[in-house]
C-alpha positions as CSV (number, residue, x, y, z in Angstrom):
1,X,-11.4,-1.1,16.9
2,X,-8.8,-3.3,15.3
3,X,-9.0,-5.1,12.3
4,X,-7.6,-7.8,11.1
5,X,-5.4,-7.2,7.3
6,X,-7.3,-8.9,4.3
7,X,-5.7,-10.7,1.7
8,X,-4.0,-8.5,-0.8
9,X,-2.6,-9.5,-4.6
10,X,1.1,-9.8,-3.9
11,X,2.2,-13.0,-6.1
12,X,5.0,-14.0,-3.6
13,X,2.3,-14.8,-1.0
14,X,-0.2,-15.9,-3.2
15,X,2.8,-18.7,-4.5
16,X,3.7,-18.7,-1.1
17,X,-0.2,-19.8,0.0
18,X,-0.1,-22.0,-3.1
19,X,2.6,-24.1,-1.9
20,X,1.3,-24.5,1.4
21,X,-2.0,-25.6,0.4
22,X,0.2,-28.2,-2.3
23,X,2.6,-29.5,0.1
24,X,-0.2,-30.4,2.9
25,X,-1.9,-32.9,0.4
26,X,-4.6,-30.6,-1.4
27,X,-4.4,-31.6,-5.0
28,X,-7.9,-30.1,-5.7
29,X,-8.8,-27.0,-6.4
30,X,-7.8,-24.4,-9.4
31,X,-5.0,-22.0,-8.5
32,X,-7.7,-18.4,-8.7
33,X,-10.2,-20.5,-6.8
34,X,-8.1,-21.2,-4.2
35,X,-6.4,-17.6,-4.5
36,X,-10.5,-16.1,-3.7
37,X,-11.0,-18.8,-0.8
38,X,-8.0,-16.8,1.0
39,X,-9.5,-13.6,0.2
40,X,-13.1,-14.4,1.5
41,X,-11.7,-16.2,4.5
42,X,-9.2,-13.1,5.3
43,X,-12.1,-10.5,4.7
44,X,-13.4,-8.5,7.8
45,X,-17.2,-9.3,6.5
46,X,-17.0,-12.9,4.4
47,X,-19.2,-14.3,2.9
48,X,-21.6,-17.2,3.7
49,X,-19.6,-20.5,4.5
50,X,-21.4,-22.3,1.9
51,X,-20.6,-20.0,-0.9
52,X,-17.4,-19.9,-0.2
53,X,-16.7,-23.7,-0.2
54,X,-19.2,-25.0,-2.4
55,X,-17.0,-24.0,-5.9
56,X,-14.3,-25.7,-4.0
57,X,-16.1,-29.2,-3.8
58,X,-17.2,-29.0,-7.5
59,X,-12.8,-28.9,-8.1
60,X,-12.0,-31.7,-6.1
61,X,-11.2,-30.3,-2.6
62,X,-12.9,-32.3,0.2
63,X,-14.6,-30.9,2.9
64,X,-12.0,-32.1,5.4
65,X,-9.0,-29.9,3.5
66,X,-11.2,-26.6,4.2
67,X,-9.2,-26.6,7.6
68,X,-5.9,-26.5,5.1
69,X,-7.3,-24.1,3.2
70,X,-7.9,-21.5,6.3
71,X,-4.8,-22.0,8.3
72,X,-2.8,-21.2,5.1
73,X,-4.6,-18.6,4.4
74,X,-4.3,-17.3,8.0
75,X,-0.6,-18.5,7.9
76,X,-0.1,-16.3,5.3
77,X,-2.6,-13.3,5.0
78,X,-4.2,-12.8,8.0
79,X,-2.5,-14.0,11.0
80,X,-4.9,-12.3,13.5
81,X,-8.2,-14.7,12.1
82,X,-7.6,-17.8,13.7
83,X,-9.1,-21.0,11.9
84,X,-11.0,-23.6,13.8
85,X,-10.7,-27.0,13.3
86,X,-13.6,-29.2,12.0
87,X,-15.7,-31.2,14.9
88,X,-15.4,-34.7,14.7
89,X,-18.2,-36.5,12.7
90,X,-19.1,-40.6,14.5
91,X,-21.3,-42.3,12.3
């Protein structure tokens, strides 16, 4: 069985996910929070969506930057988990 690599402290990819996050328009968000999203997403067993997301809202990320948030993390951490892109929401 192979699993995919969680995210691990190293500060030149954590500046490295930082900036990726930054320079695709996500403004939100405190630097650890951010930091723990990557970790839960890269995790072989994460946790609940919700609770993974929710402390996000409550800093000023919108649920549409989630998306962001995964593909740097799997850009930078975990390049075997593969995000996947929000449905489309018609009102």
């Amino acid at each position: 069985m192979i699993i995919a690599p969680s995210a691990q402290a190293d500060p030149a990819l954590d500046q490295q996910y930082l900036e990726l996050v930054r320079s695709n328009g996500v403004t939100g968000g405190q630097d650890d929070a951010l930091l723990a999203f990557a970790q839960q997403f890269c995790s072989p067993n994460p946790p609940p969506f919700l609770d993974t997301v929710l402390p996000l809202y409550g800093q000023g990320v919108w649920p549409q930057q989630i998306f962001i948030l995964q593909t740097a993390a799997s850009r930078t951490y975990c390049p075997n988990r593969i995000p996947v892109a929000p449905l489309p929401i018609y009102f």
